[in-house]
Residue frames as a rotation matrix with the C-alpha (Angstrom) as fourth column:
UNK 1
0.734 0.519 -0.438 97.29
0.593 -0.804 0.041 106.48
-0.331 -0.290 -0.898 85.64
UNK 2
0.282 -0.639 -0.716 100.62
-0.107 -0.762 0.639 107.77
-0.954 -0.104 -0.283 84.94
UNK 3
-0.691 -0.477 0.543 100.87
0.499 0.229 0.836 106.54
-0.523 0.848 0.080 81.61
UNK 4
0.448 0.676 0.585 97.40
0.832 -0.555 0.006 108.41
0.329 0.484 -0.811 80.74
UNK 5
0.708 -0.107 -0.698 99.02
0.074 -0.972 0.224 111.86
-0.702 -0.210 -0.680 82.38
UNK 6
-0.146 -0.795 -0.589 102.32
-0.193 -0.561 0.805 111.58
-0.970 0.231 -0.071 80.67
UNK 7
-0.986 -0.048 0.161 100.37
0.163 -0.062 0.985 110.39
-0.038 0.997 0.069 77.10
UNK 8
-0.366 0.925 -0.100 96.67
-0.314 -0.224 -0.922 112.28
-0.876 -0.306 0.373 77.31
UNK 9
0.143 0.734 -0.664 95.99
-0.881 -0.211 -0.423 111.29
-0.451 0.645 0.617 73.74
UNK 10
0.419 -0.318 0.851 96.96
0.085 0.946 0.312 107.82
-0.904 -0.059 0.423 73.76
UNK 11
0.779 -0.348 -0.521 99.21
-0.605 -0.201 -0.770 108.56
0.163 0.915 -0.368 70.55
UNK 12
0.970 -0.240 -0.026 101.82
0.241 0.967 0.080 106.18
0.006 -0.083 0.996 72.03
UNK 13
0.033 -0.807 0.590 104.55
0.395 -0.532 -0.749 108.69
0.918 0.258 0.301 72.21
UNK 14
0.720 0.275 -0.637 105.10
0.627 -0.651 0.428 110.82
-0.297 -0.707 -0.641 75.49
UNK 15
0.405 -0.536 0.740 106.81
0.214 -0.732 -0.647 114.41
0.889 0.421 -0.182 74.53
UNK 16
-0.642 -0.764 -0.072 109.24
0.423 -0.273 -0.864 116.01
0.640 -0.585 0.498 77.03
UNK 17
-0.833 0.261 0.488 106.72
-0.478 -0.784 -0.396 118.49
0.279 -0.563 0.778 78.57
UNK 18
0.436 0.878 -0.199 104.03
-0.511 0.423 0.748 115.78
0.741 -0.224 0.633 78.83
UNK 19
0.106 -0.484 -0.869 106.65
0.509 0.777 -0.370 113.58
0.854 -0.404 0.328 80.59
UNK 20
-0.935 -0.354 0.001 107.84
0.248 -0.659 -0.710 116.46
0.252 -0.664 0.704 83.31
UNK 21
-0.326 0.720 0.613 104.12
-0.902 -0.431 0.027 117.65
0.284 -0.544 0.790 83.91
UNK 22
0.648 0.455 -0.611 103.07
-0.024 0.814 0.581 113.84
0.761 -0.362 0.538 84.56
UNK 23
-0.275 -0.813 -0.512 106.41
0.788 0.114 -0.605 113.66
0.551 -0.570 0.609 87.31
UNK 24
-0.750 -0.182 0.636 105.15
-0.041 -0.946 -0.320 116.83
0.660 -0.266 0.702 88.49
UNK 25
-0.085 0.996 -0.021 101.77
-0.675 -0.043 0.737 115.92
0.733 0.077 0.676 89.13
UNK 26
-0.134 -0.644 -0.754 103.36
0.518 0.603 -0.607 112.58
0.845 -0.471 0.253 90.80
UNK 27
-0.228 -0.740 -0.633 104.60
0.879 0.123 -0.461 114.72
0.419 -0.661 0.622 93.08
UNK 28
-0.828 0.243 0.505 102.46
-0.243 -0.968 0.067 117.65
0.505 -0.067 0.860 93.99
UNK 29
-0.719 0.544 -0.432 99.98
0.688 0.465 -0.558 117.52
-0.102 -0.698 -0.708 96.98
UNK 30
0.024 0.925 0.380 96.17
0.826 -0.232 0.514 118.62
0.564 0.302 -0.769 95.86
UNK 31
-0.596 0.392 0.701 95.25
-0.219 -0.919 0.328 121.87
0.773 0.042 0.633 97.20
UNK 32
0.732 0.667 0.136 92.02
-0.414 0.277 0.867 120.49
0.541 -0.691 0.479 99.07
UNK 33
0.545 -0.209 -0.812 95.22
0.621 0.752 0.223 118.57
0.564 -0.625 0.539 101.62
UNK 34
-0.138 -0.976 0.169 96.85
0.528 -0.217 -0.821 121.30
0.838 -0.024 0.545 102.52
UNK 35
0.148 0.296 0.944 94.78
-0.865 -0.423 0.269 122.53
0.479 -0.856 0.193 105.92
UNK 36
0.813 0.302 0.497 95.16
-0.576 0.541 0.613 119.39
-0.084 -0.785 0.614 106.96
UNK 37
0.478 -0.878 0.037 99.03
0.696 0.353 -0.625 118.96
0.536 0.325 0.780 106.29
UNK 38
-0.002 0.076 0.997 99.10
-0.003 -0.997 0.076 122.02
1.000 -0.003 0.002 107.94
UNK 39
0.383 0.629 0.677 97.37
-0.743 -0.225 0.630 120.86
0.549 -0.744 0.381 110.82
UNK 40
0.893 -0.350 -0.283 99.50
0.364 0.931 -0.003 117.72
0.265 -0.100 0.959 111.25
UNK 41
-0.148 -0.986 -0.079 102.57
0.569 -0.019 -0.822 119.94
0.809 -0.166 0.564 111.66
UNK 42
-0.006 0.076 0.997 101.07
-0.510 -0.858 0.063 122.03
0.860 -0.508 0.044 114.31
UNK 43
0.958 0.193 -0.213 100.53
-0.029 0.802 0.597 118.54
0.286 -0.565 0.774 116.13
UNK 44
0.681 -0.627 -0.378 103.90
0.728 0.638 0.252 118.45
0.083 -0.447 0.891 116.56
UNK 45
-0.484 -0.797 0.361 105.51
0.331 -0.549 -0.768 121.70
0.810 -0.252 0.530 116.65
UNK 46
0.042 0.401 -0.915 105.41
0.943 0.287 0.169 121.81
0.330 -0.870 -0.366 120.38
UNK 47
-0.455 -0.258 -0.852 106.92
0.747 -0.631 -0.208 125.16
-0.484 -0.732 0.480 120.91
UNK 48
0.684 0.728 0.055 104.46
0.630 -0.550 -0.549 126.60
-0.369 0.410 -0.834 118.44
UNK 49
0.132 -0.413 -0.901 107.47
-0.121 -0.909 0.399 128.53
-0.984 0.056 -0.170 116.66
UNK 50
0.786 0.517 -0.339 106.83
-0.539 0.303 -0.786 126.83
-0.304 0.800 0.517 113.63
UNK 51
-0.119 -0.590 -0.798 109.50
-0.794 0.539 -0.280 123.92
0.596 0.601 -0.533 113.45
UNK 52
0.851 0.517 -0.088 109.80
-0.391 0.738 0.551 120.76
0.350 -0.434 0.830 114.52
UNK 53
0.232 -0.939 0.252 112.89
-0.806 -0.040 0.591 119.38
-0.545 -0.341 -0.766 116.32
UNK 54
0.155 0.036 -0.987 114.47
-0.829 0.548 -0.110 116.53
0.537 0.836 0.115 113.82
UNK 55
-0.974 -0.187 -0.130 114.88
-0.095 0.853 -0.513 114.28
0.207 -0.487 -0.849 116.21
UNK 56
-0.632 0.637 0.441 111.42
-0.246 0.375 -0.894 114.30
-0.735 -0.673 -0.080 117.03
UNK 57
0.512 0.592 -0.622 110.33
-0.803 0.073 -0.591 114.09
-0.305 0.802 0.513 113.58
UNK 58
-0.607 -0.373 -0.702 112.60
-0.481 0.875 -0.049 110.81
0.633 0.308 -0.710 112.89
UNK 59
-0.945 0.257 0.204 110.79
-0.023 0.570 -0.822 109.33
-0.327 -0.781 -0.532 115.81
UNK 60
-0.119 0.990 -0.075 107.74
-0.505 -0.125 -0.854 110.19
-0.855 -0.064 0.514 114.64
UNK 61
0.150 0.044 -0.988 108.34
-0.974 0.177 -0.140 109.12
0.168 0.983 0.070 110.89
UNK 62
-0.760 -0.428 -0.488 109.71
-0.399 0.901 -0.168 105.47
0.512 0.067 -0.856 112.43
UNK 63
-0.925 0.268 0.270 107.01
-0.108 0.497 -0.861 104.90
-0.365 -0.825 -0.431 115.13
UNK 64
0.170 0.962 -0.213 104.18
-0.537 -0.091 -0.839 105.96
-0.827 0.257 0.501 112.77
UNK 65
0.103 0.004 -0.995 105.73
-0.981 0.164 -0.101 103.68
0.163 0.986 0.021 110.04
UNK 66
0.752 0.078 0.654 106.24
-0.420 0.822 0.385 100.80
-0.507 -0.565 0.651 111.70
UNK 67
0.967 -0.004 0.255 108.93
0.224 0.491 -0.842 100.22
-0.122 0.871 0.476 108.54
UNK 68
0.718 -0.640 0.276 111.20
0.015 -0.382 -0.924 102.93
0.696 0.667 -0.265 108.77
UNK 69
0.087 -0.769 -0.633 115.18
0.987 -0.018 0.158 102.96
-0.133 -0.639 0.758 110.70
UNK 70
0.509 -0.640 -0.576 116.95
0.222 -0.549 0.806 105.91
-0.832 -0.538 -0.137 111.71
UNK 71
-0.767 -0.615 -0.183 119.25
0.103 -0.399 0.911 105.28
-0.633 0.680 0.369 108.67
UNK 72
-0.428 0.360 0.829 116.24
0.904 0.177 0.390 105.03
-0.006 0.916 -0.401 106.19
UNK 73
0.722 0.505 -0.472 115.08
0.521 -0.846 -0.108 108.75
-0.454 -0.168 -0.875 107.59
UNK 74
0.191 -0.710 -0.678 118.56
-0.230 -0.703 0.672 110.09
-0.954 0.027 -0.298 107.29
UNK 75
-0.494 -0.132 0.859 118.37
0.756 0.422 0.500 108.40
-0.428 0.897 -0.109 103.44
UNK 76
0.322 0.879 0.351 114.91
0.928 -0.366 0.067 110.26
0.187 0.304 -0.934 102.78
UNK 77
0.832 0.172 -0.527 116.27
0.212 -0.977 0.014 113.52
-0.513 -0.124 -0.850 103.85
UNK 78
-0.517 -0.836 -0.185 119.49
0.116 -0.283 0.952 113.42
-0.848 0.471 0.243 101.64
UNK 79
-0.743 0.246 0.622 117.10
0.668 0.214 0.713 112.26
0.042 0.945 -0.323 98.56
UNK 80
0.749 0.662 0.013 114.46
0.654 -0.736 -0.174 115.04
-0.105 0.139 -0.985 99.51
UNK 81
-0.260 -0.667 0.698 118.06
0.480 -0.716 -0.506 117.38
0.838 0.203 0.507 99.56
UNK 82
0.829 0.558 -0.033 117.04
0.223 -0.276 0.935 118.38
0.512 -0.783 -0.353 103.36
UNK 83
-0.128 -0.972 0.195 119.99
-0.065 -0.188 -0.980 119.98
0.990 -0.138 -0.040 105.06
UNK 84
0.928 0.149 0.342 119.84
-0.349 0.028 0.937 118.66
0.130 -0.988 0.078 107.83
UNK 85
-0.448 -0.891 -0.072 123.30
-0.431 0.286 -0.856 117.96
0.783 -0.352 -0.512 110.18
UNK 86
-0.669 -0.655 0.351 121.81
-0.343 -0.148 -0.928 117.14
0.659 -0.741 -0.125 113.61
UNK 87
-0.249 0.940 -0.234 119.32
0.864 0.325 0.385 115.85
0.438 -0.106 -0.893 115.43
UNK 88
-0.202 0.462 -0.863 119.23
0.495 -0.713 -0.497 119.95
-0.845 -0.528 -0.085 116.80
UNK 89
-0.950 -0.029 -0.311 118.25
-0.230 -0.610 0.758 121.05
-0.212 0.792 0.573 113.59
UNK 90
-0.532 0.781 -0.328 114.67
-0.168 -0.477 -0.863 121.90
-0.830 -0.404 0.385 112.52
UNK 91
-0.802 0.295 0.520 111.92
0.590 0.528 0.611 120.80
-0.094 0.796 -0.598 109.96
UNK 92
-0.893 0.294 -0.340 110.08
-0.283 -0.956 -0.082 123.70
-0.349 0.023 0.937 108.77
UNK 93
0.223 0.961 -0.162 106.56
-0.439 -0.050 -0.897 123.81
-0.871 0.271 0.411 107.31
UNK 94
0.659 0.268 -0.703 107.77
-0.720 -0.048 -0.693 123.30
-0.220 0.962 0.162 103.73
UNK 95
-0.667 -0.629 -0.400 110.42
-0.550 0.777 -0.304 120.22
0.502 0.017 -0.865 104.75
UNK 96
-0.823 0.250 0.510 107.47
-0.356 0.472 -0.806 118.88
-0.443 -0.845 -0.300 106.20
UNK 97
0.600 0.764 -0.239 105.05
-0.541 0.168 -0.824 118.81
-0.589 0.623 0.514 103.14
UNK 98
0.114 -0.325 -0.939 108.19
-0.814 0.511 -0.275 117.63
0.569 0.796 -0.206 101.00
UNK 99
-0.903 -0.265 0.338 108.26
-0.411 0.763 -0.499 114.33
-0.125 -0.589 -0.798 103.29
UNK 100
-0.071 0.948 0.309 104.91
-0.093 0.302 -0.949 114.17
-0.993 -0.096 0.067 103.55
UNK 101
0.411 0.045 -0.911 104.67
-0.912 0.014 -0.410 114.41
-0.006 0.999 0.047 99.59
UNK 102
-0.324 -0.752 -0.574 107.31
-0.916 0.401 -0.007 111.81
0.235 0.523 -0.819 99.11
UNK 103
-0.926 -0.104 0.364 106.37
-0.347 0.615 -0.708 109.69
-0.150 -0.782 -0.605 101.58
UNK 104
-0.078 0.941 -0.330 102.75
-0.487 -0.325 -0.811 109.72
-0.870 0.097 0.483 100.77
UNK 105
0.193 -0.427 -0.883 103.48
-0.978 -0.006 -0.211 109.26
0.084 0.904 -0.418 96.81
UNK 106
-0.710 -0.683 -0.172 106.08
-0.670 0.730 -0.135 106.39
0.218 0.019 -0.976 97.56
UNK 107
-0.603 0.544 0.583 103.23
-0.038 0.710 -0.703 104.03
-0.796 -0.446 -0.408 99.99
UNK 108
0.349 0.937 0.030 100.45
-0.482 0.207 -0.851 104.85
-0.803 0.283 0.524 97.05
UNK 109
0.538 0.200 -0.819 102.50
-0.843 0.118 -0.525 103.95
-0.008 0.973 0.232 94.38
């Protein structure tokens, strides 16, 4: 699949800008998921103020993976670039789709 995005005319070549929009694509969550990415963070932002506490979102990310440690969250959020320090620090709406994205992405492929 990714070898038809990043060469659409099977010419056997991939140009820069085919190569970056196939990686892009990769890595970009459809349109038609996003009410219900949405709705998955509202599941868990208890105080309804629109974050999530990061400690509860490691917990959640290990107990619903059955796969992931503690350090392999605090991995994922250096490689997403997530500033996070703390477990009192907060996972917004849009640090919560780039996880989901990655995470998502990584299991299909």
């Amino acid at each position: 699949d990714f070898l038809a995005m990043i060469d659409p005319r099977n010419e056997g070549r991939v140009t820069k800008e085919n190569f970056l929009a196939g990686v892009e694509a990769m890595y970009t969550i459809p349109d038609n998921f996003m009410p219900e990415i949405k709705e998955a963070f509202k599941v868990f932002d208890k105080k309804k103020d629109g974050k999530i506490l990061v400690k509860d979102f490691k917990n959640l990310l290990i107990n619903l993976s059955g796969e992931y440690k503690e350090k392999d969250v605090e991995n994922l959020f250096n490689i997403l670039g997530l500033d996070i320090n703390s477990d009192n620090d907060y996972i917004n709406i849009d640090q919560f789709i780039k996880v989901y994205n990655w995470t998502v992405k990584t299991c299909v492929n």
